[in-house]
C-alpha positions as CSV (number, residue, x, y, z in Angstrom):
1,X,-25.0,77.7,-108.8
2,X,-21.7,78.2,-109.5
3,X,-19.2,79.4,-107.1
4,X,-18.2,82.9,-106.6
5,X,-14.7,84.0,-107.6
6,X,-12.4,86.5,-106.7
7,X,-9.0,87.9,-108.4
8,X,-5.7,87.9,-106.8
9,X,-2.2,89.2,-107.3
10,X,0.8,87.7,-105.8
11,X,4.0,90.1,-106.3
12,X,7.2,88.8,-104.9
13,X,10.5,90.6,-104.7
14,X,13.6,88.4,-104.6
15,X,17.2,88.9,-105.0
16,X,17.3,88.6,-108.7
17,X,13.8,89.9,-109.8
18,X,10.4,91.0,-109.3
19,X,7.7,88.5,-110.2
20,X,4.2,88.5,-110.7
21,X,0.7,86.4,-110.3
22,X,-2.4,87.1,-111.2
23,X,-4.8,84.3,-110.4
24,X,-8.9,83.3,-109.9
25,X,-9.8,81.9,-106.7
26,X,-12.5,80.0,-106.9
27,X,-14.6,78.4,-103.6
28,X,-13.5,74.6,-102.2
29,X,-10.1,76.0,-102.3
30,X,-9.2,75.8,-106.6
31,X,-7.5,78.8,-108.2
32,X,-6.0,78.9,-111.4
33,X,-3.3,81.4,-113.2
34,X,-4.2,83.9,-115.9
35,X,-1.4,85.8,-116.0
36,X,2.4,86.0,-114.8
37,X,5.0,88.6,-115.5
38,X,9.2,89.6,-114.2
39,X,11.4,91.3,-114.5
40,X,15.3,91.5,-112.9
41,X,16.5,93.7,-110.5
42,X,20.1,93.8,-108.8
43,X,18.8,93.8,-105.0
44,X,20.3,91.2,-104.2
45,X,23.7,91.8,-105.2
46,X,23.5,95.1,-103.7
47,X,22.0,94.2,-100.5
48,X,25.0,91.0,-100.1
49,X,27.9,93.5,-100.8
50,X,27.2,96.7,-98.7
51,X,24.1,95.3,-96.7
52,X,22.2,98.4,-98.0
53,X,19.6,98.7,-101.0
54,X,21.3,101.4,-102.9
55,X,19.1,104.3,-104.5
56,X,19.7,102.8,-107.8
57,X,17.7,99.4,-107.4
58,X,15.4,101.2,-105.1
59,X,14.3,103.5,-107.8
60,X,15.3,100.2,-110.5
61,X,12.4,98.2,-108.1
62,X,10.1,101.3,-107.9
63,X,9.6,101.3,-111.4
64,X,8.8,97.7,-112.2
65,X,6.2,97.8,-109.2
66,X,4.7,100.8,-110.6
67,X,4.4,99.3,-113.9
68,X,3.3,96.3,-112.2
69,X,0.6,98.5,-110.9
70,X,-1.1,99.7,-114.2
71,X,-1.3,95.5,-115.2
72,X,-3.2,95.4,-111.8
73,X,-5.4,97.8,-112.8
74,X,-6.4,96.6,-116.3
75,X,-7.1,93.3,-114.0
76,X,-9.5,95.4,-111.5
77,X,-7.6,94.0,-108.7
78,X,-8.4,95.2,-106.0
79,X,-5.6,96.7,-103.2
80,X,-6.6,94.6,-100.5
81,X,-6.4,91.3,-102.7
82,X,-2.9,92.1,-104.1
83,X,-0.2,90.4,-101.9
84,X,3.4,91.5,-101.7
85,X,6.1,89.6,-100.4
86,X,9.9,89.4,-100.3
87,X,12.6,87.5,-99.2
88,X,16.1,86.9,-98.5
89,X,17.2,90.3,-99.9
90,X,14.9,92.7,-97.7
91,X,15.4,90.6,-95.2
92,X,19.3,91.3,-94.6
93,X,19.3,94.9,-96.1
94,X,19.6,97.0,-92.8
95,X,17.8,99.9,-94.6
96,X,14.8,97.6,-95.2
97,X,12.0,99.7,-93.0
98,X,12.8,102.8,-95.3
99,X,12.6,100.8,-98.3
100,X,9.2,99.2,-97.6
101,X,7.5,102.3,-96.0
102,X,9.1,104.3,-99.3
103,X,7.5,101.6,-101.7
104,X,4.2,102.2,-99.7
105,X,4.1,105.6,-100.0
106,X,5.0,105.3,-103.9
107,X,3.0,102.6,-104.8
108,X,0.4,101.9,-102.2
109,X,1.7,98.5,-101.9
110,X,1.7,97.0,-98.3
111,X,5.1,94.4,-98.2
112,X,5.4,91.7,-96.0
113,X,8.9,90.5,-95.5
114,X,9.0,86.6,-95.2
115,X,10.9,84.8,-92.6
116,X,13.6,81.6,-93.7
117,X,11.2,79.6,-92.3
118,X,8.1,80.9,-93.6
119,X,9.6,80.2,-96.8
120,X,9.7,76.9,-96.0
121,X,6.5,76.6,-95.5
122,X,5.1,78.2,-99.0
123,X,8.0,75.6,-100.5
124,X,6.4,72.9,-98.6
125,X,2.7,74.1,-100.0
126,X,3.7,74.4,-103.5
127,X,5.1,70.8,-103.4
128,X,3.0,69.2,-101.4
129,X,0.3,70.6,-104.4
130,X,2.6,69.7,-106.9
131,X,3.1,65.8,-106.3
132,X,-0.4,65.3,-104.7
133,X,-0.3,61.3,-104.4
134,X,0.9,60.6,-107.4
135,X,4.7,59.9,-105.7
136,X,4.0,57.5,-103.0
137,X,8.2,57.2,-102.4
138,X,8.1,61.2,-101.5
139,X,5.7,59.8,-98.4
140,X,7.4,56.8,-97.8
141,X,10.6,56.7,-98.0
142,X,13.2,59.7,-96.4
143,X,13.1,63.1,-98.9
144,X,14.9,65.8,-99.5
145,X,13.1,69.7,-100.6
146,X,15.5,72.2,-101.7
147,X,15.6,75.5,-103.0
148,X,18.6,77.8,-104.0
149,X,18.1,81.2,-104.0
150,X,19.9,84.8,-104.7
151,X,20.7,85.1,-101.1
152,X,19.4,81.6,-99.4
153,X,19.2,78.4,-99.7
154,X,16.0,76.6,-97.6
155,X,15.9,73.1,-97.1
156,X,13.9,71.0,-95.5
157,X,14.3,67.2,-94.6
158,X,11.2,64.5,-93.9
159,X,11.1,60.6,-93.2
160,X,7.9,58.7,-94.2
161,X,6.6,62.0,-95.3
162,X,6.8,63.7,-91.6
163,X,8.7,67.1,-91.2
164,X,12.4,66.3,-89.5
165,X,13.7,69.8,-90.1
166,X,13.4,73.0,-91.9
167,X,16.5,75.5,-92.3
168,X,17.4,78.8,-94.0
169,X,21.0,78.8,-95.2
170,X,22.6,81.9,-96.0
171,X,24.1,80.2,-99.2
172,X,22.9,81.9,-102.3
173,X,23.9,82.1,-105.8
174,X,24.5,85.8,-105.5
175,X,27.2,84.9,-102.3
176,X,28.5,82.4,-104.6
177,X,29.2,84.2,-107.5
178,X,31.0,87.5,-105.5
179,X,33.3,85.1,-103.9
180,X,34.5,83.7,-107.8
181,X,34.6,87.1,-108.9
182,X,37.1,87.7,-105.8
183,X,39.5,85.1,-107.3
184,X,39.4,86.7,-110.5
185,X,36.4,83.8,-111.9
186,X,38.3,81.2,-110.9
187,X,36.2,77.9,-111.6
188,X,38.3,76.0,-108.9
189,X,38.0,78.0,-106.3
190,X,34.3,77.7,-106.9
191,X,34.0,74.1,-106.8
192,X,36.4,74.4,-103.8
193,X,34.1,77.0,-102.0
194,X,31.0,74.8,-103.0
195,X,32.4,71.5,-102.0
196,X,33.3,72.6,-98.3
197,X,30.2,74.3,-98.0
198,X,28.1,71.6,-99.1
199,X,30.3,69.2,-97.2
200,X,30.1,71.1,-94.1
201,X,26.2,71.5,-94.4
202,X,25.6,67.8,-94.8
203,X,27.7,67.4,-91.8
204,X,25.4,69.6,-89.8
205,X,21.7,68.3,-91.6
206,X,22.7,64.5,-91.2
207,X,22.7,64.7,-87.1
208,X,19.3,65.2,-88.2
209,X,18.9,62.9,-90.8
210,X,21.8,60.7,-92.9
211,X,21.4,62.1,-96.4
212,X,22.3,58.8,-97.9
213,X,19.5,57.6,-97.0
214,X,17.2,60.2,-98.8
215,X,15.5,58.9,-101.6
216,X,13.5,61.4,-103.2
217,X,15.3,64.6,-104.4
218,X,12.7,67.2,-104.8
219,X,14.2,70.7,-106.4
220,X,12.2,74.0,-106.4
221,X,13.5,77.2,-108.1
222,X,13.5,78.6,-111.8
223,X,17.3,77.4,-112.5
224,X,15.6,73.3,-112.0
225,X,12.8,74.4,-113.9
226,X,14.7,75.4,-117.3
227,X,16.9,72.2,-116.7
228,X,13.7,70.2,-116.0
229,X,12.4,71.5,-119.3
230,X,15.2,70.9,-121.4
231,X,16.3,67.3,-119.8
232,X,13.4,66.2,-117.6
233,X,10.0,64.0,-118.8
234,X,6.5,65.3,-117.4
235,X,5.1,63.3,-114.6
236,X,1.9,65.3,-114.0
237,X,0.8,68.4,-115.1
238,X,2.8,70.7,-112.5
239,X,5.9,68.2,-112.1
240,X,8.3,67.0,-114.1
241,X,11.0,64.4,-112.8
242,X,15.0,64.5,-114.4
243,X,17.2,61.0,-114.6
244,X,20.0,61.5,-111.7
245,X,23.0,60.5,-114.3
246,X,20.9,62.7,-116.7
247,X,21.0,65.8,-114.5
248,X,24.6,65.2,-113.3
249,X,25.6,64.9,-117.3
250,X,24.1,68.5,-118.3
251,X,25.7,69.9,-114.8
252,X,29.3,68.8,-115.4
253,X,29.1,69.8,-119.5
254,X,27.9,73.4,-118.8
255,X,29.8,73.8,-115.5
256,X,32.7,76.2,-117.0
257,X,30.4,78.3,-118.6
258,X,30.6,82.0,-118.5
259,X,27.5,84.0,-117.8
260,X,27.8,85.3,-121.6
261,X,27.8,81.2,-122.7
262,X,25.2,80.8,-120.6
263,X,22.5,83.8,-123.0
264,X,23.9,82.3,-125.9
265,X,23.8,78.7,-126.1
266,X,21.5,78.0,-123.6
267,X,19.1,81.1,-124.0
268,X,18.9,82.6,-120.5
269,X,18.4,85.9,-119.8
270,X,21.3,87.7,-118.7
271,X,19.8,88.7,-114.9
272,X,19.0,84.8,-114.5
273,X,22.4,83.3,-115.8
274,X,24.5,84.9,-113.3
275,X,23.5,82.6,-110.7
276,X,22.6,79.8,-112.9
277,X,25.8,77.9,-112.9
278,X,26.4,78.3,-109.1
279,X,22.7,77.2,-108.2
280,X,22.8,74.2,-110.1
281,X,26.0,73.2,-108.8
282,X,25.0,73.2,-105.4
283,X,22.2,70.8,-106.4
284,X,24.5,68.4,-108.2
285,X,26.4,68.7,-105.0
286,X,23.5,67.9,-102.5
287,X,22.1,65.2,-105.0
288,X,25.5,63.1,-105.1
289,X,25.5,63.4,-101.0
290,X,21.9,60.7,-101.5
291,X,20.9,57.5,-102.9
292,X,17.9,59.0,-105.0
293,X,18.1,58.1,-108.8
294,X,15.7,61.0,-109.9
295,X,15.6,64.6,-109.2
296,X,11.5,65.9,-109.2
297,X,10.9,69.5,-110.1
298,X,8.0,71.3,-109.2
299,X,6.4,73.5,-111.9
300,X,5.6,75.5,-108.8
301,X,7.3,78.3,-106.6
302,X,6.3,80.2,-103.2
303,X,3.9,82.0,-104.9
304,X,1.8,79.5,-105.8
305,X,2.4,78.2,-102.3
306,X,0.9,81.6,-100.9
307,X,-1.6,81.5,-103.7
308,X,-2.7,78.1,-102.3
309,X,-2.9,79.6,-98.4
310,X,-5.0,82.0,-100.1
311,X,-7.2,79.7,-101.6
312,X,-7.7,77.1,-99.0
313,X,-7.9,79.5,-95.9
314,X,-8.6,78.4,-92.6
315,X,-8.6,74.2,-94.2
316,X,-9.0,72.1,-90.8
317,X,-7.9,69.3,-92.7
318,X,-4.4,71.4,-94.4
319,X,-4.3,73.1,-90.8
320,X,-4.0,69.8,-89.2
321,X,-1.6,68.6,-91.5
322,X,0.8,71.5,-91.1
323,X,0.6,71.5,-87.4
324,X,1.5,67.5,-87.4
325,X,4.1,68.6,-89.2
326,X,5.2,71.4,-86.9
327,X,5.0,68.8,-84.0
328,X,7.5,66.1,-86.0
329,X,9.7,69.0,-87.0
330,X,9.9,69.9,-82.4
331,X,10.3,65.9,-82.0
332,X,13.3,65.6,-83.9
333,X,15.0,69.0,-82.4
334,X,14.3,66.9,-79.4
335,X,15.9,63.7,-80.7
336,X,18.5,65.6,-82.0
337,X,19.4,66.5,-78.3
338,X,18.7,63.3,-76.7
339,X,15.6,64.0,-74.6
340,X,13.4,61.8,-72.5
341,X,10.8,61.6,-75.4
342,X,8.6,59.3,-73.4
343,X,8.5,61.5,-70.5
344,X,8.1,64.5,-72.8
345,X,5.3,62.7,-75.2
346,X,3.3,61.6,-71.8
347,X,3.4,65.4,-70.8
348,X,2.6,66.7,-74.0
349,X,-0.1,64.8,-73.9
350,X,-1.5,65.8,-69.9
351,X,-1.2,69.4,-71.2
352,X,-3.2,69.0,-74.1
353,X,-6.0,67.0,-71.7
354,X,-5.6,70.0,-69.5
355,X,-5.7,72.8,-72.2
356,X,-9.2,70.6,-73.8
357,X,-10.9,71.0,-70.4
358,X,-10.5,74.3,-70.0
359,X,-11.0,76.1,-73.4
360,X,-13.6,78.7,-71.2
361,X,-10.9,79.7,-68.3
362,X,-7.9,80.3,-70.9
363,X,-9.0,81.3,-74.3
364,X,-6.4,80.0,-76.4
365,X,-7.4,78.6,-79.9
366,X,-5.8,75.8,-82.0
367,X,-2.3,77.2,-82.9
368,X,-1.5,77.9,-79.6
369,X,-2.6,74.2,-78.4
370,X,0.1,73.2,-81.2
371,X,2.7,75.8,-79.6
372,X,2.2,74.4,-75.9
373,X,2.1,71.0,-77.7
374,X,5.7,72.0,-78.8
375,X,6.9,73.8,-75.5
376,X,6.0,70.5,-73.7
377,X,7.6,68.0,-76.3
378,X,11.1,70.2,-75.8
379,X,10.4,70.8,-71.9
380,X,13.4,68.8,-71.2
381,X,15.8,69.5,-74.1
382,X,18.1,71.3,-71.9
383,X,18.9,68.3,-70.0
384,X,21.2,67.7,-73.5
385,X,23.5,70.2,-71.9
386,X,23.0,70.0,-68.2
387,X,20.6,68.9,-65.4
388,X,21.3,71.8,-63.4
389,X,19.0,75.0,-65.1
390,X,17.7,72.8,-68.0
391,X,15.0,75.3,-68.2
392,X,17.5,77.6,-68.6
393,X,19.6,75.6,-71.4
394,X,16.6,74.8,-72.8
395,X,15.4,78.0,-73.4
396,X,18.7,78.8,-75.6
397,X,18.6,75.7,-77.4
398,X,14.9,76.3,-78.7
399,X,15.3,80.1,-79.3
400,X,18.6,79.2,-81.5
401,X,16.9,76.3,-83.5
402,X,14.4,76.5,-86.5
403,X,11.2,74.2,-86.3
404,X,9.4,73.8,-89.3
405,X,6.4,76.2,-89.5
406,X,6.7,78.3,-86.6
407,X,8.1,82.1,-86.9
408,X,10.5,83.7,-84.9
409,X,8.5,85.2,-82.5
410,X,6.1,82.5,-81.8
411,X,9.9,80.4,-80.9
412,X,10.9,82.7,-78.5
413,X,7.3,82.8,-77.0
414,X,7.7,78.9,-76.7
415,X,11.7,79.2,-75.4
416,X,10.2,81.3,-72.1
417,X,7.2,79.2,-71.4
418,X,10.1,76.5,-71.7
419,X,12.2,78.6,-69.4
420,X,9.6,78.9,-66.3
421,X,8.8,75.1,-67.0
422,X,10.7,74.5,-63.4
423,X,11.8,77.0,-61.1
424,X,11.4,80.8,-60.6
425,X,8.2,82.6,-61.9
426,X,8.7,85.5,-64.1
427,X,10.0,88.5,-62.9
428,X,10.7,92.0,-64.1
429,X,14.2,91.9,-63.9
430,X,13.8,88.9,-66.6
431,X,14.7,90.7,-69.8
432,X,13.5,87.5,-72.4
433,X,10.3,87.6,-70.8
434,X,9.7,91.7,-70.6
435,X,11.0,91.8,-74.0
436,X,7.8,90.3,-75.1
437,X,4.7,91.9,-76.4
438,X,1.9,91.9,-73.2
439,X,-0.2,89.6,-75.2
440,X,2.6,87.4,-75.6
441,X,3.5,87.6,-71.8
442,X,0.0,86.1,-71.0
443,X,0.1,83.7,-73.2
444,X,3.5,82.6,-71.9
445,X,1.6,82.9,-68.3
446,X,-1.0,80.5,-69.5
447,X,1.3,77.6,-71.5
448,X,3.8,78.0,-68.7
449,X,1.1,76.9,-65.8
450,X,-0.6,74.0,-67.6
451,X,3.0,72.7,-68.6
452,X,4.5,73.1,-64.8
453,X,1.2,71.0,-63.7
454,X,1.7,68.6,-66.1
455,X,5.0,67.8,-65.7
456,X,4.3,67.4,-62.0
457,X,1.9,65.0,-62.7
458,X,5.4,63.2,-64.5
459,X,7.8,63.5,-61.9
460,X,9.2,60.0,-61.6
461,X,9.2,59.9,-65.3
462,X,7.6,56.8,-65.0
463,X,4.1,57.3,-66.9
464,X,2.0,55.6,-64.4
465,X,-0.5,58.7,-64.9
466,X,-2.2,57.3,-67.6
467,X,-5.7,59.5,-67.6
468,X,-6.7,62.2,-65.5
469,X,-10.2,63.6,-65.2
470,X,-10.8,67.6,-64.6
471,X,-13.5,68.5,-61.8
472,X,-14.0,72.0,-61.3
473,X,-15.2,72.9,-58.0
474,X,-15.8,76.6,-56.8
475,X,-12.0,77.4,-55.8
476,X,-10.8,74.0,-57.1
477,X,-9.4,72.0,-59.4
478,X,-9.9,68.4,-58.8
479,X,-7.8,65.8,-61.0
480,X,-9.0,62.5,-60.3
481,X,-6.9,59.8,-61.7
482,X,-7.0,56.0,-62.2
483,X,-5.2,53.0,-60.6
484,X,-3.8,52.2,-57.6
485,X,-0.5,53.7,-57.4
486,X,1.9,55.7,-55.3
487,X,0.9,59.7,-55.9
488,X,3.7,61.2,-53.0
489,X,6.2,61.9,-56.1
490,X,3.2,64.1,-58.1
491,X,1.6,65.7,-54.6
492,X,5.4,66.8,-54.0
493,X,4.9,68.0,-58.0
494,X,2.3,69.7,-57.3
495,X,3.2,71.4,-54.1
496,X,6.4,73.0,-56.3
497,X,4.5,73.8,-59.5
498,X,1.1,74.7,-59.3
499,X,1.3,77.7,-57.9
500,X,1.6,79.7,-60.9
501,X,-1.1,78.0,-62.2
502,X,-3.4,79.1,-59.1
503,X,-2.3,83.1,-59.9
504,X,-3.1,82.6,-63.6
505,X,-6.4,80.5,-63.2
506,X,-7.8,80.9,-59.7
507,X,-7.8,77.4,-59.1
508,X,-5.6,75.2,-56.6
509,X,-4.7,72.2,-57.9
510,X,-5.7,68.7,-55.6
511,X,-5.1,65.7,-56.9
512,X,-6.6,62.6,-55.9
């Protein structure tokens, strides 16, 4: 019996254009395209000027989606299986709730407005898709994954194939391109802009990670894809790979195009050449920074990358994958700052035998083992800045950082449970805490208790702890552990920390 099928529509609105897929999801997670469609609009270059989406490109992007809306139709899609997302544009333009609940009204279209990071994540999706196993270097060795955009650059960094970071530069082609025009065109004031921005990123990304070192250069975006057509070789069916002197010999021949060069000797159309020469620029730029000899180019953008959560859904194996992912990317924020990682891995690991044992009392599922995972990996962090309130310190430095995979929200959820780690318990007066949604707050309640007990059960920092076993007993919670070793440090713990977890749970801790 063959397995059922369903259309979907992926409509993304970026800073340059509005683009469109229409696919067949099949079961076991396979989909295929049948159709694709664009067309440019000039959000974008409203949006980074005044910060506003003039009336003009609203009504400019109110057509195409209406249009957009009939090819839907002759599909027999059906509302709830068309998905509409957009990026860097909506997500600065200050008049952005107007414009989506406008575009609603008009077209019936529901938008959803994708984080930086989220991005990231549909990026790493598509690629991951892309190269499948047929590039053993991209999980072996350290990689690079870049994207420019109208209004962003993401990029995201991995050794051996495990997350390091994930970031969402506000460095766009668009950006690029109004500062030339500011110096009257000038080409080297461009390279100048470029080459300080590029230098001063690569300053910042390599305490993360020394760029030399990368070895695979992997390029998303439709400015790669026309180079990779015109200069690159296939390597599988959605990939194809470009020589590095190859790629830096088309860059440096084209570089003093205009944008009227670039529609008639290289056939672009107008809307995509005005941020051609800029985009690919910045990648000759990053690429020179590392050692890789070939640039890979995915045939593939976020789309397919949301096309591909689609299809897969709730994967365990894909979900695992991305949260061992979102745990490296939380481990090297925490390298990055110098923390205790054994002391922070050996509680990690006490919470997550705490939060297994008692699935029935808090109700938590999967991603938010993964988030207390993180909170109790970056417990410490603050200590980078000083002992005194690292709870405190840490709570700035996680709510200011980008881990891979987790949105915005779900980091300042983790920055509190990270603040009342140690210390007070919340209060009403405590404005990062109120500020939270209720469900939130109880979930913070929750992580915050199991990570205060298991941290006491740390508090020498010496690991002798090795397994504990849960007992429940009618107002207790007994934690038996094993071996002969001094317990006065983690009683004292105990005696400081529990008690939040005794007003959340009902239990008093005893440990024996």
């Amino acid at each position: 019996m063959a397995a059922e099928t369903r259309l979907t529509a992926v409509l993304e609105i970026g800073s340059t254009g509005i683009r469109l897929l229409v696919a067949e999801i099949a079961g076991g997670g396979e989909w295929r395209i049948l159709d694709r469609a664009g067309k440019p609009v000039a959000l974008g270059r409203d949006v980074f000027i005044s910060g506003l989406i003039s009336r003009e490109s609203f009504l400019e992007c109110l057509s195409v989606l209406k249009n957009f809306k009939e090819l839907l139709r002759s599909w027999d899609i059906k509302d709830e299986d068309t998905h509409v997302i957009a990026t860097s544009a909506l997500r600065a333009a200050r008049n952005r709730d107007v414009f989506v609940d406008r575009l609603h009204q008009e077209t019936g279209f529901r938008l959803s407005i994708v984080e930086g990071i989220e991005e990231n994540r549909l990026m790493y999706l598509a690629v991951r898709y892309a190269l499948k196993n047929d590039l053993p270097q991209f999980w072996r060795a350290n990689s690079m994954i870049i994207e420019v955009g109208g209004g962003s650059t993401e990029i995201m960094l991995l050794r051996r194939g495990k997350m390091v970071s994930a970031h969402s530069l506000k460095l766009g082609t668009i950006f690029i391109d109004q500062q030339s025009r500011f110096f009257l065109g000038s080409t080297r004031f461009q390279e100048r802009f470029l080459n300080e921005n590029v230098r001063n990123t690569s300053e910042f990304l390599s305490s993360e990670m020394d760029l030399s070192y990368v070895r695979t250069f992997v390029v998303a975006g439709s400015d790669m894809r026309f180079v990779a057509d015109q200069r690159g070789t296939e390597f599988n069916p959605h990939c194809r790979i470009i020589e590095r002197d190859t790629f830096i010999e088309f860059v440096e021949k084209i570089q003093n195009y205009r944008v009227e060069e670039c529609v008639q000797k290289l056939h672009i159309p107008f809307g995509d050449a005005e941020g051609f020469i800029p985009g690919i620029m910045v990648y000759k730029r990053f690429l020179e920074r590392t050692s890789a000899t070939q640039v890979v180019v995915p045939s593939i953008s976020i789309r397919e990358g949301l096309l591909i959560d689609l299809a897969r859904g709730v994967d365990p194996e894909l979900q695992e994958e991305f949260f061992s992912q979102v745990i490296a990317s939380a481990v090297n924020l925490g390298r990055k700052y110098h923390y205790d990682e054994a002391h922070s891995r050996h509680v990690a690991d006490l919470c997550l035998v705490i939060f297994d044992a008692l699935t029935r009392e808090h109700g938590m599922n999967r991603r938010e083992r993964m988030m207390l995972e993180v909170a109790a990996i970056l417990h410490d962090v603050g200590m980078f800045i000083r002992s005194s309130s690292h709870h405190k310190h840490g709570q700035y430095i996680v709510s200011n950082s980008e881990i891979f995979g987790l949105h915005r929200e779900e980091l300042d959820l983790i920055a509190n449970v990270i603040s009342y780690h140690r210390g007070a318990l919340p209060a009403p007066t405590d404005i990062d805490y109120i500020a939270l949604q209720r469900e939130d707050r109880i979930l913070v309640l929750k992580m915050a208790s199991i990570l205060r007990v298991a941290d006491a059960l740390d508090r020498g920092h010496s690991q002798h702890i090795k397994n504990i076993i849960l007992e429940r007993r009618t107002e207790t919670l007994v934690l038996h552990t094993q071996g002969n070793y001094d317990l006065s440090l983690e009683h004292r713990g105990l005696e400081e920390k529990a008690d939040l977890f005794q007003d959340v749970f009902g239990y008093k801790v005893v440990l024996t």
